[in-house]
N, C-alpha and C positions, 0 to 999 in steps of 0.2 A: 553704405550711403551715409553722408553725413548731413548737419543740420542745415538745409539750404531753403533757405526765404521762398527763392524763385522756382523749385520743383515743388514744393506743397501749394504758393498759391495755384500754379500748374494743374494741378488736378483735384485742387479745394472744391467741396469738403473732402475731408481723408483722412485714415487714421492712421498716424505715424505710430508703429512698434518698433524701440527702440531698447537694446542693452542696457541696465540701468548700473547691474552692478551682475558680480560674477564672483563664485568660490570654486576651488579645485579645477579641473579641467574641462572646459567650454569650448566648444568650437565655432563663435565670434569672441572680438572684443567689446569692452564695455565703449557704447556710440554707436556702434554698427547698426542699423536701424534700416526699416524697410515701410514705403507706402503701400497703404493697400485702401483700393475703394469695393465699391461690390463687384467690382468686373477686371479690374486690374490690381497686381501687385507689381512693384519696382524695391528693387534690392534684395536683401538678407539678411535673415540672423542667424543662418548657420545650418537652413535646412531640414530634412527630417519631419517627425513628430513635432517636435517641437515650432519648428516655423507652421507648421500644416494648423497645429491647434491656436496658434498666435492668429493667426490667419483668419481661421474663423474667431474669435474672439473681436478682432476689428472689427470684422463684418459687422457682428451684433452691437458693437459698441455705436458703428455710425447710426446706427436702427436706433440706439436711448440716445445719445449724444453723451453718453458720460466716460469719464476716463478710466482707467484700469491702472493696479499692478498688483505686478503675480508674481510667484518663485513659485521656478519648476526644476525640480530635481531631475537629475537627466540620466536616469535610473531605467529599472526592467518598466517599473508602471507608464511610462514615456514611450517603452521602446526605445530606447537609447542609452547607449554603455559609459559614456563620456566618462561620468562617474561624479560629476562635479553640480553647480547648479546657477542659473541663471534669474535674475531677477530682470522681466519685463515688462517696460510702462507702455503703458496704449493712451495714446492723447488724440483727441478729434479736433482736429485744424479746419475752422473755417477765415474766413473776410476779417470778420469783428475780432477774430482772437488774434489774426497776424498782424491787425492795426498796431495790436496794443503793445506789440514787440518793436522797437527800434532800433535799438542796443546790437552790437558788434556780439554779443553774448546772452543768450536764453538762458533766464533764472525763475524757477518756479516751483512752488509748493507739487510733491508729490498728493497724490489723494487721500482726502480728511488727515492733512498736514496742515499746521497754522500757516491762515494766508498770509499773516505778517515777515518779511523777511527776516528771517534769524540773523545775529551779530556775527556770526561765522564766516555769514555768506557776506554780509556786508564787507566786512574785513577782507575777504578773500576776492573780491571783483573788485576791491579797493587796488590792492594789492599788485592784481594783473592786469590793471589799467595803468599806474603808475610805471611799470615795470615793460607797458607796451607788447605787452605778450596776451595769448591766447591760453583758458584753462582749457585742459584734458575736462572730457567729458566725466562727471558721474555723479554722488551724491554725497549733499555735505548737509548735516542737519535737517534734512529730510526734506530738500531742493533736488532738484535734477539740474543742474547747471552745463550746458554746450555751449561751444562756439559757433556761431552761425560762421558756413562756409560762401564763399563764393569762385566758379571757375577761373583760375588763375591762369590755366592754359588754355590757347583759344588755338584748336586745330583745325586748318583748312585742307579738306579732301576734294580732289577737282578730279571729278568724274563720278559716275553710279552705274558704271559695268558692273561685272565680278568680282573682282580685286577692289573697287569701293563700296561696293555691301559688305562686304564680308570685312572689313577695317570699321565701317563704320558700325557693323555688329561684334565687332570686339570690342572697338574704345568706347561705346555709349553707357556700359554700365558701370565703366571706370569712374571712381569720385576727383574731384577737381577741374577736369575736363568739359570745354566746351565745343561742341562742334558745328562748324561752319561748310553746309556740301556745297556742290555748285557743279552742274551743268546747264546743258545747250538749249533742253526742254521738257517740260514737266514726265512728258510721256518715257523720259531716260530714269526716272527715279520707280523704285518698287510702291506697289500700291500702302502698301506698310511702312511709313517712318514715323522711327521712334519719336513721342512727341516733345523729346526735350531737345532735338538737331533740327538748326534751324538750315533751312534749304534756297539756295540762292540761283536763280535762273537767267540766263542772258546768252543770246543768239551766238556770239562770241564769247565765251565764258574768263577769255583773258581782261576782259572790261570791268569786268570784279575785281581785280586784285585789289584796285586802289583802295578797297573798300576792308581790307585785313587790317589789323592793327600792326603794328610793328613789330611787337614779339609773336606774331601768328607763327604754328609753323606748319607747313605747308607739304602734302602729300600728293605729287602729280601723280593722275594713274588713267588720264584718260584714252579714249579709243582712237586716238590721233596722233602720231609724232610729229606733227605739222604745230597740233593746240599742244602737243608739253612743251614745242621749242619756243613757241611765242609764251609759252604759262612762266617758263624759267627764265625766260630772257625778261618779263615784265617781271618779276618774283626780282628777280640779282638786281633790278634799279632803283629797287625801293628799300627800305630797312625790313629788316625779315628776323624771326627764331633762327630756324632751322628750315632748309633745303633737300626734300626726298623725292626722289623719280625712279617710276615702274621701270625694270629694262634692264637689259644685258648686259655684261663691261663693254661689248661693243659698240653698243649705242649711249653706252657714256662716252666714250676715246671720241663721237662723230658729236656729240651736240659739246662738248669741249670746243673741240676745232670751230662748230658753226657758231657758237657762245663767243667765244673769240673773235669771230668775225663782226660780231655787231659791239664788239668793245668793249665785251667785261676784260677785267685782269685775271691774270691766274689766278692770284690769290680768293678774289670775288669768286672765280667758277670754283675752286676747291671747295667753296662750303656746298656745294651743289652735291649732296648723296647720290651714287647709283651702282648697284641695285638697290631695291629696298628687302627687307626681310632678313629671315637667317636662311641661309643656303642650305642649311644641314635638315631643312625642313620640307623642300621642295617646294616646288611651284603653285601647287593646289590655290586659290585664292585663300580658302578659308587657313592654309599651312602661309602664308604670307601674311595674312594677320593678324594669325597669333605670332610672329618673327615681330611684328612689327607694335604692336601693343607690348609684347615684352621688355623692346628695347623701351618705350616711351617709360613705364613704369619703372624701371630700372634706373632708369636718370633722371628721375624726376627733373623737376623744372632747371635742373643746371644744364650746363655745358656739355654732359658725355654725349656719348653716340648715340641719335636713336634711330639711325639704320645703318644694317650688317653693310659696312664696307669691304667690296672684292676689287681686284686691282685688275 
């Protein structure tokens, strides 16, 4: 989990534990960082002892409101063999503290470090702002300096059968991703959604599209081949990411020909994927969405594949 505006005000107050720094062998990197309030945590540092005791240590921290850091050797005392050791800050994010952030970039005195920004840091956010780039998280002068992130990919899932919970419980704890679900009626969604997927409802669900942004990319998977063939034939008229649909190579070879008929080009229905997932994984919902999370992460935001094409 990285540093994002919009998931901590989310569930402000909270206490973000986050990687500060790291020697020898860790099992996160330094950024990796996890919310936790008293009743929920979102993300990781790696697990184990070590998350378990971060864990509570947030807890208590929301109870004083003061921040922490620690180095924990990841040793027998831990229960944990890594061998290496991690140092992790705890900070209590509420309203008045995210005010006071605006900046592309979170720079701030570690605990009973001078509040005054050190000449290091100055020089160094000097630096990567001139040069239009983002620092790596970590510590300089005894700052914690991040990049604040924001989702740059904005996935649209159309349907909340089986095969879209189970996508949409794969990609939600992916970092960069945003997601967009959408079906017919409230009562098609599970009582449980994640609170960071935002949920889009309409009687016709193809009346949303207009409503994606143009690099959305888009994941048909719903209970209908009637709604994928109007979901894709409305998807190929507008500008689009990427083009995925639930289904067989057979019912790719029939919504080609039907897609054809209402006047996309070849060219336009080739971007259209079908099947989705990796075949070598089988059908299962939850074996389709990890085929299909893998591909996303795999390619990040470029051009590759992010569904297993069969001919």
């Amino acid at each position: 989990m990285t540093f994002s505006i919009d998931d901590i005000r989310r569930l402000a107050p909270v206490a973000r534990v986050v990687v500060a720094s790291t020697k020898g062998s860790v099992p996160r990197e330094i950024g990796a960082a996890m919310l936790v309030t008293q009743n929920t945590v979102e993300g990781t540092i790696g697990g184990g002892a070590l998350e378990y005791e971060a864990i509570r240590v947030a807890q208590a921290a929301l109870m004083t409101g003061q921040d922490r850091l620690d180095k924990k050797p990841l040793g027998p005392a831990l229960g944990q063999c890594c061998g290496g050791s991690v140092t992790v800050l705890t900070e209590v994010w509420g309203e008045s503290r995210l005010n006071a952030f605006v900046s592309d970039v979170i720079a701030r005195p570690l605990p009973g470090a001078e509040p005054a920004m050190p000449m290091q840091v100055q020089r160094a956010l000097s630096g990567y702002r001139a040069q239009g780039q983002k620092p790596a998280p970590g510590i300089i002068s005894d700052w914690m300096i991040e990049p604040v992130t924001q989702a740059r990919r904005k996935v649209w899932i159309w349907g909340a059968g089986h095969v879209g919970r189970a996508v949409v419980s794969a990609l939600d704890p992916l970092p960069d991703i945003h997601i967009a679900w959408a079906d017919s009626a409230p009562n098609r969604f599970p009582v449980d959604i994640p609170s960071g997927v935002e949920t889009l409802i309409a009687e016709n669900p193809a009346d949303l599209v207009s409503l994606a942004p143009p690099e959305a990319e888009h994941l048909v998977l719903t209970y209908s081949h009637a709604l994928d063939l109007e979901l894709c034939h409305r998807i190929l008229s507008r500008p689009f990411g990427r083009l995925g649909l639930i289904g067989s190579a057979t019912k790719r070879v029939r919504f080609r020909n039907r897609l054809a008929a209402l006047g996309h080009s070849a060219a336009q229905i080739d971007r259209m994927e079908c099947p989705i997932g990796n075949p070598a994984l089988g059908k299962h919902p939850q074996a389709i969405a990890l085929g299909v999370a893998s591909d996303i992460m795999s390619r990040g935001n470029e051009g590759a594949t992010m569904i297993e094409k069969r001919a």
